[in-house]
N, C-alpha and C positions, 0 to 999 in steps of 0.2 A: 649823682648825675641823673639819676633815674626820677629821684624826686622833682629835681629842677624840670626836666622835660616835661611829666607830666603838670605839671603845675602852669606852664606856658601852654599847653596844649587843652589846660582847662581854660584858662585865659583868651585863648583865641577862638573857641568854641562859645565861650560868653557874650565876647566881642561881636563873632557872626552872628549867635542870638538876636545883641540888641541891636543893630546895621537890621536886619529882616523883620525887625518890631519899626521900627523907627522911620520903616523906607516911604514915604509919598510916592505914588507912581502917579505919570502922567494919567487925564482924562480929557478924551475930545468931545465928550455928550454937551449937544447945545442944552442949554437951560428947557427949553422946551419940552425935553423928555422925560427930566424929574417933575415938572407943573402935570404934566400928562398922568405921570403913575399917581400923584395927587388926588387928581380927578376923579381916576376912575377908582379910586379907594376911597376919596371923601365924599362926594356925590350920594351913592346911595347911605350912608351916613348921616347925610344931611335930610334927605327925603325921609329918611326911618326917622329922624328926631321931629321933622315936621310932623308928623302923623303920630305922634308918640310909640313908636314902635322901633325902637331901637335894635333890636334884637331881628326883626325882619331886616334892616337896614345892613346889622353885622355880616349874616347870609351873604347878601349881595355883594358888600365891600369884599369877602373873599372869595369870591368869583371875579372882581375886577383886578384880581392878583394876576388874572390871564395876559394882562397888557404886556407884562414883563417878558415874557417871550417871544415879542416885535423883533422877527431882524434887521439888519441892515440894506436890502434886499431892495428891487427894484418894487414899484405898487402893487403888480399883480401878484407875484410872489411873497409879501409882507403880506397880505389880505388870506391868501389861502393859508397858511403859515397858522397865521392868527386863529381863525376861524375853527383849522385844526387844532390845536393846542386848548381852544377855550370848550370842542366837546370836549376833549380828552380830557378836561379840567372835574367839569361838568359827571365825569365818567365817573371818577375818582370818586369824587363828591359824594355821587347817588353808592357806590359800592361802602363806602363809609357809612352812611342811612342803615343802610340794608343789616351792616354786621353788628351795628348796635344794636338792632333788634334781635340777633342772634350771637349773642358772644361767646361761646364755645368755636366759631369759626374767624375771630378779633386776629389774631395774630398769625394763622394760615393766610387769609385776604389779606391783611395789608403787607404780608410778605412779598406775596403773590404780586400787588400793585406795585412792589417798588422793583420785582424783578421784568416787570413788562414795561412800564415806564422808562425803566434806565435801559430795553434794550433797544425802545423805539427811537430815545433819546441819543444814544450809541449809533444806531443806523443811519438816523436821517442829520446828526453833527450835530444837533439843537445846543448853543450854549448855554454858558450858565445862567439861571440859576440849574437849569436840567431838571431831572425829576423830583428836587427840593418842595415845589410847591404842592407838584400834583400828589405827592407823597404826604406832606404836609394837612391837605385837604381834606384826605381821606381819614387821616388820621384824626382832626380835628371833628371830622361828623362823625366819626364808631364813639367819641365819647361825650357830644353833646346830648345832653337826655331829649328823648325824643318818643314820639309812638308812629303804630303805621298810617293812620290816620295824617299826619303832617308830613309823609314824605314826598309827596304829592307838589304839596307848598314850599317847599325847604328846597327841592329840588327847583322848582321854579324859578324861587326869588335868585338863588344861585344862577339858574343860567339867563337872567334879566341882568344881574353883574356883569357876568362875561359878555354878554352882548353888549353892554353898555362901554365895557373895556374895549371891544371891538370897535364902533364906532367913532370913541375917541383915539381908537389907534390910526382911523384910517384919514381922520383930519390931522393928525398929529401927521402923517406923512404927507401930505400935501403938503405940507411946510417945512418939515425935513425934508425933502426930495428938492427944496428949493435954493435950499442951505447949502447942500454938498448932494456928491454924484454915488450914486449906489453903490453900497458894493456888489459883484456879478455873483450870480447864483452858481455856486459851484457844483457839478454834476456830483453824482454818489458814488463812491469810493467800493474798490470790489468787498466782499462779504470778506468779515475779518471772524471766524470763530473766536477767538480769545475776546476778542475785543468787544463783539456785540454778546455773546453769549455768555461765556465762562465771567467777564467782568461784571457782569450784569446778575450773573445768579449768587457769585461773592458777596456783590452789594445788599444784595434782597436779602441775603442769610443774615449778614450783619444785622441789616433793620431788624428782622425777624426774630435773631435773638436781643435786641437791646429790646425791642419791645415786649418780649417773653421773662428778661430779666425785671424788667419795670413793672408788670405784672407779678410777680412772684414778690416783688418788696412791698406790694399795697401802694404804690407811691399815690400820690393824688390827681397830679396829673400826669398820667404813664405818657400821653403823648408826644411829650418833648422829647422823650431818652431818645427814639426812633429819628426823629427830625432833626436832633443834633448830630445825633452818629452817622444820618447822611449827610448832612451838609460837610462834616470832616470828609470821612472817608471819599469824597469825589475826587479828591487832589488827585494830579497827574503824578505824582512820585510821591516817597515818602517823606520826602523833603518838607512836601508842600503842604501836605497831609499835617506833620508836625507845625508847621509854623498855621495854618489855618484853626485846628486846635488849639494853642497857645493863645492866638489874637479870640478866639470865638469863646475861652475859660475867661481872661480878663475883661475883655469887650462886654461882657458880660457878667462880670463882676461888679463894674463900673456901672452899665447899664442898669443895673438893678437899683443904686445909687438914685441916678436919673428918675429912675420909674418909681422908687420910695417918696418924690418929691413929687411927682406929678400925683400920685395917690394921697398924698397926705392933703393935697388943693380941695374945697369944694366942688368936686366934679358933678357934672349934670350934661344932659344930652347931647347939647350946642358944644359944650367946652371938648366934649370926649370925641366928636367929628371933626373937629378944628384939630383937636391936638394928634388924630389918625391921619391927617390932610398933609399939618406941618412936618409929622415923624417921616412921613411917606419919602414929600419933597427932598430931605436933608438925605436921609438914609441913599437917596439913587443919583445925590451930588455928592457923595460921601465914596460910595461902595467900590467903585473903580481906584480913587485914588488911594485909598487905605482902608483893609476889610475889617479892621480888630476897631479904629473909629467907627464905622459905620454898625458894627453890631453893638455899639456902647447906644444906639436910639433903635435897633432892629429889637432889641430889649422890651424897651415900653410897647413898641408897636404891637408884638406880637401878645403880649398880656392884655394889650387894648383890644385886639382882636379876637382873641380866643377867650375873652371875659368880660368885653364891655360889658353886656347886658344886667352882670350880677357886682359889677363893682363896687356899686352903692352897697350891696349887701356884705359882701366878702370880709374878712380880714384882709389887708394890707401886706400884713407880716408874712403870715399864711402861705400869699400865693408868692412872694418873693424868695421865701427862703426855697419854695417846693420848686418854682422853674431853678434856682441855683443847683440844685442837687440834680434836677433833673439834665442839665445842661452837662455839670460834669460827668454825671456817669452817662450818659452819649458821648461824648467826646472821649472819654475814655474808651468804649467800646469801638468805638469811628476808630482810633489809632489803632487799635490792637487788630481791626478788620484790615484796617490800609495794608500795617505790614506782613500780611498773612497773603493779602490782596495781590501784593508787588512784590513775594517771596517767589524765586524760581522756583525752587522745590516743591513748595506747598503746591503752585500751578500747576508741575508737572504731575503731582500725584493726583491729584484733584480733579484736572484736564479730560485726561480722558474716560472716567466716571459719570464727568457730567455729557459728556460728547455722545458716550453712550446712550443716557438716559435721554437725551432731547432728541423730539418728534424730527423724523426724517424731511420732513418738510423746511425746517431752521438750517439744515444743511447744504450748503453749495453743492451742485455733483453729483448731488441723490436724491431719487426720488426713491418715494414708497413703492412696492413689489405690486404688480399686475395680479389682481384676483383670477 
C-alpha cells in the first residue's frame, strides 16, 4: 500500500512538473515593444560595425539593456523611471571598471551591488527583470580586460547606449500611450524590513558566494555563476524559484544548441548586429509567454554580448561548454539561496543579526542618537 501511494504521489509530482514546463501564459506586449528592445540593442551594434569597431559598439548595446526597465506608467513617469534606472545602469557599469582594476575587492563590490540594487529595486516595486541586469553589467565590466586609461571611454560609450535606450523609450511611448491607457502610478508601500532589507542582503550573499565559488574553481568565465543564481533566486516562492531553475538549466541546454549553430556560421560584424537585433526581438515576444523558451535564444544573446568582439578568435566549443557549467552551478546555488531565502527559521535566526547590523538610517522609527 505504501508502495502504491508513493508511486502515485511520484506520478502526480511528475505530472505538475510537466503542466509548469509546458504552460504558455498569456502576453499583451504590442509588437512595438519587442522592435524597441531591438533597437536599442541593435543600433549601436550597427554604428560599431560601421566604423569597424565592434567592440565599442558591444559597450553601448549593453547600456541599451536600460530600455527593459520602461514601465507601464503614464509619460512623465516612464521618462523619470527611465532616466533613473539607465544612471543606475551606467553606476553599475563604472563600479565594474573600477574592480577590475582592482580584484582583491571583485567579489566584496559586486556583492555589495547586488545588495543595493535589489533593495532599490524592492523599495521603489521595479519589475522584472529587477536587478538582473544592473547586476549583470557590472559583472560583465570586473571581467572585461581593460586599463585605467579606457575607463574614461568605456564608460562613456555605455552611457551613449542608455541614452540612446532612453530616447527610443520615449518615442516608443508616444505610441504606446496611444494603443492602450496607462497604467496609474502606484504610491509607495510603508517600509517592509524583511522585504526591502533582510531580502535584499540574502540575495546579495547568494550572488556573493556563487561568485566567490566561481572564483575558487578558476572557471573562465566566473561571471555567469553570479547572474544565473540571480536570475533563479528572484522567484516569489520556492515554487517558482524551482520551476525558473529547471526552464533556465534546459532553456539553456537547448540554447547552447542554438548558439553552436549560429557559431559554427561565417560570422562577421554585420551578421553578429543583425543576429543581436533578431535574438533581442524574439527573446521580449517570447519571455512573458514562456521563460524556459525565451532563455533557449537569451543563450546566444548573451554570448553575443558578452563575447562578440573576440568571437572570430574564440573557440566555439570553449565558450559553450564553460557558460553550460557556469549556468548550472548558478542555478544550483540560486535554489539552494531561495530555499534558505523563503525558510522561516533561517529568517528568523538571520533577522535580527542583520537588523542589528544595518545603518539606523534603513530603519523606519529610528533615527540616529543626537551628538
Amino acid at each position: 500500500m505504501r508502495h502504491h501511494w508513493t508511486w502515485h504521489r511520484v506520478k502526480a509530482l511528475a505530472h505538475e512538473e510537466w503542466r509548469a514546463l509546458i504552460t504558455i501564459n498569456p502576453s499583451d506586449r504590442p509588437w512595438q515593444m519587442p522592435a524597441s528592445v531591438a533597437l536599442a540593442a541593435g543600433v549601436p551594434m550597427l554604428i560599431g560595425a560601421y566604423f569597424d569597431h565592434l567592440d565599442y559598439g558591444l559597450i553601448s548595446s549593453l547600456g541599451g539593456m536600460a530600455f527593459l526597465y520602461l514601465p507601464r506608467t503614464p509619460l512623465h513617469h516612464r521618462m523619470v523611471t527611465m532616466m533613473a534606472c539607465a544612471f543606475g545602469f551606467l553606476g553599475c557599469y563604472v563600479v565594474g571598471l573600477v574592480v577590475h582594476l582592482l580584484p582583491f575587492l571583485l567579489v566584496p563590490a559586486l556583492t555589495l551591488v547586488a545588495v543595493l540594487v535589489t533593495m532599490v529595486c524592492r523599495y521603489y516595486r521595479v519589475g522584472p527583470p529587477g536587478s538582473l541586469f544592473f547586476v549583470m553589467a557590472a559583472s560583465i565590466a570586473a571581467y572585461t580586460p581593460s586599463d585605467l586609461l579606457q575607463l574614461p571611454l568605456k564608460a562613456g560609450l555605455f552611457a551613449l547606449g542608455a541614452l540612446l535606450s532612453t530616447q527610443i523609450a520615449f518615442v516608443y511611448s508616444l505610441i504606446a500611450l496611444r494603443i492602450r491607457t496607462p497604467a496609474p502610478v502606484e504610491p509607495l508601500q510603508p517600509f517592509d524590513f524583511d522585504t526591502v532589507v533582510l531580502d535584499s542582503v540574502l540575495i546579495g550573499a547568494a550572488v556573493g558566494v556563487a561568485l566567490a565559488i566561481a572564483q575558487a574553481l578558476q572557471l573562465d568565465r566566473p561571471y555567469w555563476v553570479p547572474v544565473s543564481c540571480l536570475a533563479v533566486i528572484q522567484g516569489m516562492s520556492i515554487r517558482a524559484i524551482w520551476n525558473r531553475q529547471l526552464h533556465r538549466i534546459l532553456g539553456t541546454a537547448i540554447g547552447l544548441g542554438v548558439a553552436a549553430v549560429l557559431l559554427a556560421l561565417p560570422l562577421e560584424k554585420w551578421s553578429i548586429a543583425l543576429s543581436i537585433m533578431t535574438l533581442s526581438f524574439v527573446i521580449e515576444m517570447a519571455v512573458i509567454r514562456h521563460y524556459g523558451f525565451a532563455v533557449i535564444f537569451i543563450t546566444p544573446l548573451t554570448i553575443f554580448l558578452a563575447d562578440a568582439a573576440s568571437l572570430g578568435h574564440a573557440v566555439p566549443g570553449a565558450i559553450i561548454q564553460a557558460r553550460f557549467i557556469d549556468t548550472v552551478l548558478g542555478c544550483f546555488i540560486g535554489l539552494v539561496g531561495g530555499i534558505l531565502l523563503h525558510n522561516a527559521s533561517f529568517r528568523a535566526a538571520v533577522g535580527p543579526v542583520i537588523r542589528r547590523l544595518t545603518p539606523l538610517a534603513l530603519l523606519p522609527g529610528r533615527t540616529p542618537p543626537q551628538p
